[in-house]
C-alpha positions in Angstrom: 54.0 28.6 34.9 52.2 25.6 34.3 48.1 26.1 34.6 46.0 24.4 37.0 44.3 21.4 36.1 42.8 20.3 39.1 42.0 22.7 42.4 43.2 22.0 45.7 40.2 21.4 47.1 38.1 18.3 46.4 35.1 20.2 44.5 35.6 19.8 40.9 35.9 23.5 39.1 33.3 24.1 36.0 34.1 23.3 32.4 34.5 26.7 31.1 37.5 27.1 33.1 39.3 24.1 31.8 38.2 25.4 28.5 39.5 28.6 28.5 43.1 27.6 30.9 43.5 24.7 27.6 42.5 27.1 24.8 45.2 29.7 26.7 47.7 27.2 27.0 47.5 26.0 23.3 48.7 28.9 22.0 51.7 29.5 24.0 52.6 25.8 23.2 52.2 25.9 19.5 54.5 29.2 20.2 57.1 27.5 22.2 56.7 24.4 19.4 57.8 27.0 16.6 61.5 27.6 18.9 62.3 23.6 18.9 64.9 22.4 16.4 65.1 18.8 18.1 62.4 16.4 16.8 60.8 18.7 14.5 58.6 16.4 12.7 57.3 14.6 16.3 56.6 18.4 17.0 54.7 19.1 14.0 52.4 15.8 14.7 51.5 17.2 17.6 51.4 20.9 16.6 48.6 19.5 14.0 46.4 17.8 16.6 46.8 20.8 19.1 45.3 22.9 16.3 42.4 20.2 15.9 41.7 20.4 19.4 41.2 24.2 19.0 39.0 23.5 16.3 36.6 21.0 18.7 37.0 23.4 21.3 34.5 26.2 19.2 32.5 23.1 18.3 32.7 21.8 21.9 30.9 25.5 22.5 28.5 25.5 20.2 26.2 22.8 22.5 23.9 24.5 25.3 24.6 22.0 27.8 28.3 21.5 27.3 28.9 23.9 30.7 26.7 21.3 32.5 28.0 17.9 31.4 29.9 15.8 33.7 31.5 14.1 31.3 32.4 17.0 29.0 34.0 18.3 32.4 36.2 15.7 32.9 37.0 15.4 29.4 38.5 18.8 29.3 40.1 18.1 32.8 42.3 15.7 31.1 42.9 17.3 28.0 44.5 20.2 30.4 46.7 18.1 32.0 47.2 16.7 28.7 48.5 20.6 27.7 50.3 20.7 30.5 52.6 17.6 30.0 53.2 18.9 26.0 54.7 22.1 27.7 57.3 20.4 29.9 58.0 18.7 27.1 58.6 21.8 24.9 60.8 23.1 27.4 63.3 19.9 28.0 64.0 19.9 24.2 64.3 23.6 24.0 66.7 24.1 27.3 70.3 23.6 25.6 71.4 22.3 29.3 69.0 19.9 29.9 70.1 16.0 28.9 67.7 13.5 28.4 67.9 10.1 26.1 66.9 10.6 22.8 65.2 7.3 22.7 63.5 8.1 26.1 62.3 11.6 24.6 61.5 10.1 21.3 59.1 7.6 23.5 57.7 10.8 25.5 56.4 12.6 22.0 55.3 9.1 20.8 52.6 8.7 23.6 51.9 12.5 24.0 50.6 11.9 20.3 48.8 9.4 20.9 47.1 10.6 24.1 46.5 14.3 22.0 45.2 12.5 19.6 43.0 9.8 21.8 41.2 13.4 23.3 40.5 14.2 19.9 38.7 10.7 19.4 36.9 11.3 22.6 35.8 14.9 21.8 34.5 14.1 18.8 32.2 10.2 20.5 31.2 13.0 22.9 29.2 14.8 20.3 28.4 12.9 18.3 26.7 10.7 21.1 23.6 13.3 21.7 24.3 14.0 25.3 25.4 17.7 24.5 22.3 18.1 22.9 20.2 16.7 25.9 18.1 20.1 27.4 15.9 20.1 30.2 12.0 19.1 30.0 9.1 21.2 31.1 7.6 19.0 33.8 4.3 20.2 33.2 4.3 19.2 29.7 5.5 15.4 30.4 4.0 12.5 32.5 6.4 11.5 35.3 6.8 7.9 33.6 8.0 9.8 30.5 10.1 11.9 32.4 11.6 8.9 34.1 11.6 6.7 31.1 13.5 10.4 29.2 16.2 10.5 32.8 17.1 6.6 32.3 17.5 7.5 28.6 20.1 10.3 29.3 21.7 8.6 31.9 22.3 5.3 29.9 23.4 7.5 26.8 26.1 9.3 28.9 27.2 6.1 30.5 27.9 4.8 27.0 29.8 7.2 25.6 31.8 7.1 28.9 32.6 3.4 27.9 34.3 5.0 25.3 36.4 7.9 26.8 38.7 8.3 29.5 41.3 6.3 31.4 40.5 2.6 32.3 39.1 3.5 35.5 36.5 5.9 34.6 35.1 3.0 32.1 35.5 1.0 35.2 33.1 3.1 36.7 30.9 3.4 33.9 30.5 -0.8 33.4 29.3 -0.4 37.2 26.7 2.2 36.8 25.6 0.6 34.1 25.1 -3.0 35.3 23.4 -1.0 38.3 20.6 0.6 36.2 20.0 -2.5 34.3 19.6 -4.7 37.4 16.7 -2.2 38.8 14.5 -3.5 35.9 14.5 -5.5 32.4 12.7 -2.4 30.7 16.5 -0.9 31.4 18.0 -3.1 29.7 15.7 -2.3 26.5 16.7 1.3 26.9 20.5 0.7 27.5 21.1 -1.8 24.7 19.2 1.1 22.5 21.4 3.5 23.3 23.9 1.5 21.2 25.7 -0.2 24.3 25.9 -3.7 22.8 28.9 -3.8 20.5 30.8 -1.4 22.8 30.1 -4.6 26.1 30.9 -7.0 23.1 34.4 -5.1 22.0 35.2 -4.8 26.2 35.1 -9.1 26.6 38.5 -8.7 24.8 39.6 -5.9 27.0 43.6 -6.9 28.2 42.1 -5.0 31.6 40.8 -7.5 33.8 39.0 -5.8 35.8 36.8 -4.3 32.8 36.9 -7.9 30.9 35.0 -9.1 34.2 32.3 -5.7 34.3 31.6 -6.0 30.5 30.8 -10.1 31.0 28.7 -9.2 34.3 26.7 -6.4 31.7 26.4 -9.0 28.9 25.3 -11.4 31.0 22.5 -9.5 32.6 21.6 -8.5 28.8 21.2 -11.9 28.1 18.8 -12.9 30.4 16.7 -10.2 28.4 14.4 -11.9 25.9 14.1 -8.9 23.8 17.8 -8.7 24.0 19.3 -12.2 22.7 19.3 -11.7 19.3 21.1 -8.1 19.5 23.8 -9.9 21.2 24.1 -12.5 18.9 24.2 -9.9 15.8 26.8 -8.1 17.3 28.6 -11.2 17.2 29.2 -11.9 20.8 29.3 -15.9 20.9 33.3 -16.0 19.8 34.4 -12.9 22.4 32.2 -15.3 25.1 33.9 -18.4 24.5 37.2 -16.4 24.3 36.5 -15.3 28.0 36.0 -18.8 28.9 39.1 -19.5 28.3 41.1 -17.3 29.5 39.1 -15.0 31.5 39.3 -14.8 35.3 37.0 -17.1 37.6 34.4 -14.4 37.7 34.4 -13.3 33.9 34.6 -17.2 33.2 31.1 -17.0 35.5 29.2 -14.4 34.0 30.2 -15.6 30.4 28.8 -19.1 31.7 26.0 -17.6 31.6 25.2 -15.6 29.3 26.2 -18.5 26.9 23.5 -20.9 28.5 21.0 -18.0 28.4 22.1 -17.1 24.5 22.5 -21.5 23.3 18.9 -21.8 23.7 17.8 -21.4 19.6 19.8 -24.1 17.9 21.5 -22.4 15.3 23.2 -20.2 18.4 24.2 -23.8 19.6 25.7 -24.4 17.0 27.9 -21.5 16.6 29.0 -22.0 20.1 29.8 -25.5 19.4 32.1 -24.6 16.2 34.2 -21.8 18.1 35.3 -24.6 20.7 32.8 -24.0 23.1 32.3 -27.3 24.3 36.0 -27.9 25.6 36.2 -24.4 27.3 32.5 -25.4 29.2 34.0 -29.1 30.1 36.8 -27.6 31.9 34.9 -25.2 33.7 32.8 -28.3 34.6 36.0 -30.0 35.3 37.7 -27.0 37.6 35.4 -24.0 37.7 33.8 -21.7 40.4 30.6 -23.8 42.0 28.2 -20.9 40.0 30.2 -21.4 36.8 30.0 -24.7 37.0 25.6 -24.9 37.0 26.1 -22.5 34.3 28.7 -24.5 32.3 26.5 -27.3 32.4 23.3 -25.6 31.3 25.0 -24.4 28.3 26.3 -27.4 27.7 22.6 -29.2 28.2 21.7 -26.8 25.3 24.6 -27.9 23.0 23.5 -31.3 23.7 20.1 -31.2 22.4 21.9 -30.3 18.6 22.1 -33.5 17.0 25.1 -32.4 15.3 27.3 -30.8 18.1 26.7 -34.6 20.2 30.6 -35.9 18.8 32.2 -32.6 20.1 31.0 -34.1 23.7 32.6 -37.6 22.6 35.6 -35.9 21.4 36.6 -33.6 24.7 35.8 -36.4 26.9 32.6 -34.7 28.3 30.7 -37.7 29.1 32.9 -38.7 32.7 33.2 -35.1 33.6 29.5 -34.7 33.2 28.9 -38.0 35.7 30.8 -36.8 38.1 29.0 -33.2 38.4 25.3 -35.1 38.8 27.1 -36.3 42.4 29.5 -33.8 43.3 27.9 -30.4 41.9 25.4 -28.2 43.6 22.2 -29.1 43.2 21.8 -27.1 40.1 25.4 -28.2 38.6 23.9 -31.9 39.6 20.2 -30.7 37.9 21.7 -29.4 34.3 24.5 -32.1 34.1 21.6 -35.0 34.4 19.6 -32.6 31.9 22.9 -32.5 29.5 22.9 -36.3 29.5 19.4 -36.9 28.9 19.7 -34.9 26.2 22.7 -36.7 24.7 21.0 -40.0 25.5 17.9 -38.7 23.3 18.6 -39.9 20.0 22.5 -41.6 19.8 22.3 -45.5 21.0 26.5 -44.7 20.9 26.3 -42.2 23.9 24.1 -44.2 25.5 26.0 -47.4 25.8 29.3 -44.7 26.4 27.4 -43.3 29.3 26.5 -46.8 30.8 29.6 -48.0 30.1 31.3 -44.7 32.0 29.3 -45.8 35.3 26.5 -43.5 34.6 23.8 -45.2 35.7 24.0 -45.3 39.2 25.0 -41.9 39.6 21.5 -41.2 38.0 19.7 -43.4 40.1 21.5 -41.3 43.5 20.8 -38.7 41.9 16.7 -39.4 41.4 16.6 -41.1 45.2 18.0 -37.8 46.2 15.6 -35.3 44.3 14.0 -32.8 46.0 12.1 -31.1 43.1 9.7 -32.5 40.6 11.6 -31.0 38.2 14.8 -32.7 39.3 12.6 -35.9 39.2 12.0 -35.6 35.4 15.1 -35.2 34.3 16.5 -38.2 36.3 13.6 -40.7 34.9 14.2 -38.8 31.4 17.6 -39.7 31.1 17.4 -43.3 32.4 14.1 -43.7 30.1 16.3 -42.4 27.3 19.2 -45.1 28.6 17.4 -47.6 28.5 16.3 -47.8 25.0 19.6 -49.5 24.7 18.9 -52.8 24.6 22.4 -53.7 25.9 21.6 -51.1 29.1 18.2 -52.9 30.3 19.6 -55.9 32.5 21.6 -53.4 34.4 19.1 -50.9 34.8 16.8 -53.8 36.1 19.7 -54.8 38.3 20.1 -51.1 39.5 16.1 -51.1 40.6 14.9 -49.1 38.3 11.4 -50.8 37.8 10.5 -50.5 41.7 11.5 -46.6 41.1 9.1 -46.7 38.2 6.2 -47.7 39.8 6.8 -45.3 43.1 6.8 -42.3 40.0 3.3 -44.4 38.5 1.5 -42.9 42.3 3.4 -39.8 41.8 0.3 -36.7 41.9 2.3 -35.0 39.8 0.6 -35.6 35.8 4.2 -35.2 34.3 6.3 -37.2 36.8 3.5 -40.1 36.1 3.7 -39.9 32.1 7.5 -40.0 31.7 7.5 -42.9 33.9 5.0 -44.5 31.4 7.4 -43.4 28.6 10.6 -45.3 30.4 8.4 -48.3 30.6 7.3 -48.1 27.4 11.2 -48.3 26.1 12.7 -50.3 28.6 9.8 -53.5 28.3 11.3 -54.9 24.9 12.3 -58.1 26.0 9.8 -60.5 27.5 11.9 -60.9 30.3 11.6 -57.0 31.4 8.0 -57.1 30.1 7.6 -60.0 33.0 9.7 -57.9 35.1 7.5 -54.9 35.2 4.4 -56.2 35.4 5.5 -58.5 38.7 6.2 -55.4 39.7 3.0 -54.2 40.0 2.8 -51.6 36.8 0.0 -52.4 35.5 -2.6 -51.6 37.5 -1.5 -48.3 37.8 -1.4 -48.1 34.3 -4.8 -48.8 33.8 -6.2 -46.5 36.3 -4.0 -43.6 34.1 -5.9 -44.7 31.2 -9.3 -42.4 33.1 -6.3 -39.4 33.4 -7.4 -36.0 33.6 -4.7 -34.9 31.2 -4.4 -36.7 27.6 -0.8 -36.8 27.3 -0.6 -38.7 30.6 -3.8 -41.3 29.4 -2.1 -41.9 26.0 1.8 -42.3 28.0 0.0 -45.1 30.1 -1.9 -46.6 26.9 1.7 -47.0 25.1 3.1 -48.4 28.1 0.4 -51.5 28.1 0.8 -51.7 24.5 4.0 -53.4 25.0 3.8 -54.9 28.4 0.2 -56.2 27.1 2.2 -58.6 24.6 3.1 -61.0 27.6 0.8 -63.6 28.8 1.0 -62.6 32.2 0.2 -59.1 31.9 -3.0 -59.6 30.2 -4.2 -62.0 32.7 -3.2 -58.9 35.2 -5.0 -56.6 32.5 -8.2 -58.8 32.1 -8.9 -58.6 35.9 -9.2 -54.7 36.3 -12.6 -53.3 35.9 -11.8 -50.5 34.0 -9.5 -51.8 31.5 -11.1 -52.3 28.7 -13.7 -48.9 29.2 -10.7 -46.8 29.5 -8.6 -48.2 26.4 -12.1 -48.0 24.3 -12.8 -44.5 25.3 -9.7 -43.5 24.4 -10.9 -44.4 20.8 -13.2 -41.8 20.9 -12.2 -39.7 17.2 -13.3 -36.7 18.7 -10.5 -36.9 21.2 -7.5 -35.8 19.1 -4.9 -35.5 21.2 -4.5 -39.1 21.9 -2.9 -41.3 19.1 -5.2 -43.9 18.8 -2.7 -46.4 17.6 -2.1 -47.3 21.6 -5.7 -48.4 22.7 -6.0 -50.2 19.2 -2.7 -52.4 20.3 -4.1 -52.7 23.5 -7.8 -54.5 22.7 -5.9 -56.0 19.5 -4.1 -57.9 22.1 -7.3 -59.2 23.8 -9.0 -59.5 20.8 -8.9 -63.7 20.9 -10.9 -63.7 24.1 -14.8 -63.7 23.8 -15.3 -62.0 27.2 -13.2 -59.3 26.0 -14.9 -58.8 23.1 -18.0 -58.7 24.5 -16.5 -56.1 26.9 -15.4 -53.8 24.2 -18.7 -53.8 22.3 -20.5 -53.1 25.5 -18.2 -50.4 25.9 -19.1 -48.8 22.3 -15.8 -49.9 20.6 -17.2 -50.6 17.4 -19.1 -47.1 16.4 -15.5 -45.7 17.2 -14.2 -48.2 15.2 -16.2 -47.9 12.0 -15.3 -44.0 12.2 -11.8 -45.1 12.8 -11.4 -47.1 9.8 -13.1 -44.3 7.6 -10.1 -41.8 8.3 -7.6 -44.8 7.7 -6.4 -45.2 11.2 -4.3 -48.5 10.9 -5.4 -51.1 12.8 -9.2 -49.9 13.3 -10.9 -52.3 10.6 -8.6 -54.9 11.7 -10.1 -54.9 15.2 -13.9 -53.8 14.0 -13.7 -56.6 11.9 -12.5 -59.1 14.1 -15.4 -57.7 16.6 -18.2 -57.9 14.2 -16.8 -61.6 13.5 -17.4 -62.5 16.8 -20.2 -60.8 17.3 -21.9 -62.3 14.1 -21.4 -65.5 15.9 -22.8 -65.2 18.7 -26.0 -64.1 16.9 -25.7 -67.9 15.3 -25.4 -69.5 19.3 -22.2 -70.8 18.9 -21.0 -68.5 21.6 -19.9 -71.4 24.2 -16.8 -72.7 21.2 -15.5 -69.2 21.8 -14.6 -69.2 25.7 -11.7 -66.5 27.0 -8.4 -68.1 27.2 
């Protein structure tokens, strides 16, 4: 009569019943085994892992807590019905009457063996994973964060091995609980990736199971966004499985590998790897075609790849450049935000993707997409990559055209210090012609500029000083220059050595520029230009004797009265 593996009633009967029904029933099968004369040596292969499971079973009760374990319980459950199966087996080949294909029963033994001997696997993870050996703590001898920190432990180290053993949908379950305890805090995720979870989530991106390709991606993905985490990931090699998923994954694996790639492509060297295992077709067709989420993701990563000097052709070579324009109008606004971001980056430091991403119509999807920000951070990234457009020469008539310079000077009265000094920066590279030097200062740049010169922030005072540097080399602006107040204070103060986090190169163009006028001259000594100066030109700043000389010159002759030959032009 075949034993009982699972009562009729929903409660689950204890381990040492399923125990003792599978130890019974292994020897009365290796007894019936010994009467078969049909498929003796598919017989004997299982006869030998029957007796190994006997032998696991005495291990199996050597552990205190084996009684008590869930999973050791449903282990043993299966391993029963497992029994059970080999018996009905035993008896079809011994019954003389009884006609079955010999193929079909030569298939039956086939997978019995392997599912004996996939128990015997599992048995043995199960022990050797420590949660048999897991007893209970005195709670007087343990704070209740220990205690906590000891349950999460336990809990994470059972739901590992459980990866591991059983049917797919137990694992199912498993990838569930486990995503569930790392989202209720990051310190989770240090305890479940230490329980030596991360190259069993990295083996499960390759699952042919859907469903557990899509949990194990989710899990990744949360440990990801993990800082302690990253580098585990990447050393369990999980950049290829990632990409893999990208490309053939479902819409929601595809998502959750999205990103966990952008999370992981941050340190260039992961950027790279990424890059050489294809990533940057599979993330241009999600782009292209992908869920809304996977798409802002897709993007991001890609805005990672593109800051690797190296990886840029891959985005010429897959045709990423249109794909990428047309997410900065028709993505959500963080699709829009990374794909402006990606081309900024490719824009950075290749005069090639510039003109390609001018000549693909990029421009004026960037300026929508600036007149549209709502964000200061989305306002950055759109004058960042029309700043890094520009430096194109063959890309500055039709950024003029496009209205970038009255755009400029509306982010020149930004209140926002950042917004204000990458809007200096764009000037700085788009005035190389005199015509765009005229252009901008008509405009009504430079006063603004000047009044950034008195900045609270240095980074924003030395942005504006590079800006006038250039736009100070046509006549017209210095005239516009020479009337503020302030001017020539705030580039001489920015002289000051003891400021060192302004290049002093800037100011130094600047009051070279006016050097020819007397007035201006005057202004800067006044101002105390030439003690600057003199320590300037002792630490071999370039340009600092030049203009202390060319001071002292003038000054030296107006001690002689010939002061009126020298009138301001």
């Amino acid at each position: 009569m075949k034993l009982m593996a699972e009562s009729e009633s929903e409660e689950s009967l204890p381990a040492d019943y399923y125990l003792q029904q599978s130890q019974h029933l292994i020897l009365v099968v290796i007894a019936e085994i010994a009467l078969v004369k049909t498929f003796t040596g598919k017989w004997n292969i299982i006869k030998s892992k029957l007796q190994l499971l006997t032998e696991q079973f005495t291990d199996l009760s050597d552990f205190p807590g084996f009684l008590k374990n869930t999973l050791c319980t449903e282990l043993l459950k299966s391993i029963l019905n497992a029994l059970n199966e080999t018996q009905d087996l035993v008896k079809k080949c011994a019954d003389a009457e009884f006609q079955i294909g010999k193929l079909q029963m030569q298939s039956s033994l086939d997978s019995l063996a392997m599912k004996l001997n996939q128990h015997l696997q599992d048995s043995e993870l199960l022990m050797k994973s420590g949660v048999l050996s897991e007893t209970a703590t005195p709670v007087l001898s343990r704070s209740r964060t220990i205690l906590q920190r000891e349950a999460i432990r336990s809990t994470s180290r059972e739901l590992v091995a459980r990866l591991q053993i059983g049917n797919v949908e137990s694992r199912q379950k498993a990838l569930d609980a486990l995503l569930a305890l790392m989202q209720e805090d990051d310190k989770n995720c240090f305890i479940v990736a230490g329980q030596g979870s991360v190259p069993i989530l990295v083996n499960l991106l390759d699952s042919c199971f859907i469903d557990v390709r899509e949990k194990a991606a989710a899990c990744v993905c949360r440990l990801a966004q993990v800082n302690s985490c990253e580098q585990l990931l990447v050393t369990e090699g999980v950049l290829a499985p990632l990409v893999r998923t990208l490309e053939s994954g479902s819409s929601l694996a595809k998502e959750k590998a999205s990103a966990a790639l952008q999370a992981l492509s941050l340190p260039a060297e992961n950027a790279r790897s990424v890059g050489t295992h294809c990533g940057v077709l599979a993330l241009v067709d999600i782009c292209r075609s992908g869920t809304p989420a996977a798409q802002a993701a897709a993007a991001g990563t890609l805005r990672n790849l593109a800051s690797v000097p190296e990886i840029r052709q891959h985005f010429v070579d897959e045709n990423a450049i249109p794909v990428l324009i047309r997410l900065t109008t028709s993505g959500t606004a963080l699709a829009q935000e990374n794909a402006v971001d990606c081309l900024q980056n490719l824009a950075s430091g290749d005069d090639n993707l510039r003109t390609l991403i001018a000549n693909e119509g990029g421009i004026q999807p960037l300026i929508f997409f600036w007149d549209g920000a709502s964000t200061p951070r989305a306002q950055e990234i759109a004058i960042g990559a029309l700043k890094n457009i520009s430096v194109s020469r063959a890309n500055s008539d039709l950024l003029i055209a496009s209205g970038f310079i009255p755009r400029l000077l509306n982010a020149l009265h930004s209140k926002i210090p950042r917004i204000k000094q990458i809007a200096s920066l764009a000037i700085y590279e788009l005035a190389f012609s005199m015509e765009s030097k005229k252009a901008v200062g008509e405009a009504g740049c430079v006063p603004v500029l000047v009044k950034m010169l008195e900045a609270k922030t240095s980074a924003e005072q030395e942005a504006a000083a590079q800006a006038l540097s250039v736009l100070l080399i046509f006549d017209g602006n210095r005239k516009i220059f020479r009337k503020e107040e302030k001017g020539i204070s705030g580039a001489v103060q920015l002289l000051d050595p003891s400021n060192l986090n302004t290049n002093k190169k800037y100011p130094i163009s600047i009051l070279l520029t006016l050097s020819n006028s007397a007035k201006c001259r005057r202004q800067m000594i006044a101002a105390g230009a030439c003690s600057y100066l003199e320590k300037l030109a002792e630490m071999d700043v370039i340009g600092a004797k030049k203009l202390l000389e060319c001071l002292q010159r003038g000054h030296l002759w107006n001690i002689f009265g010939r002061k009126d030959k020298y009138k301001s032009f």
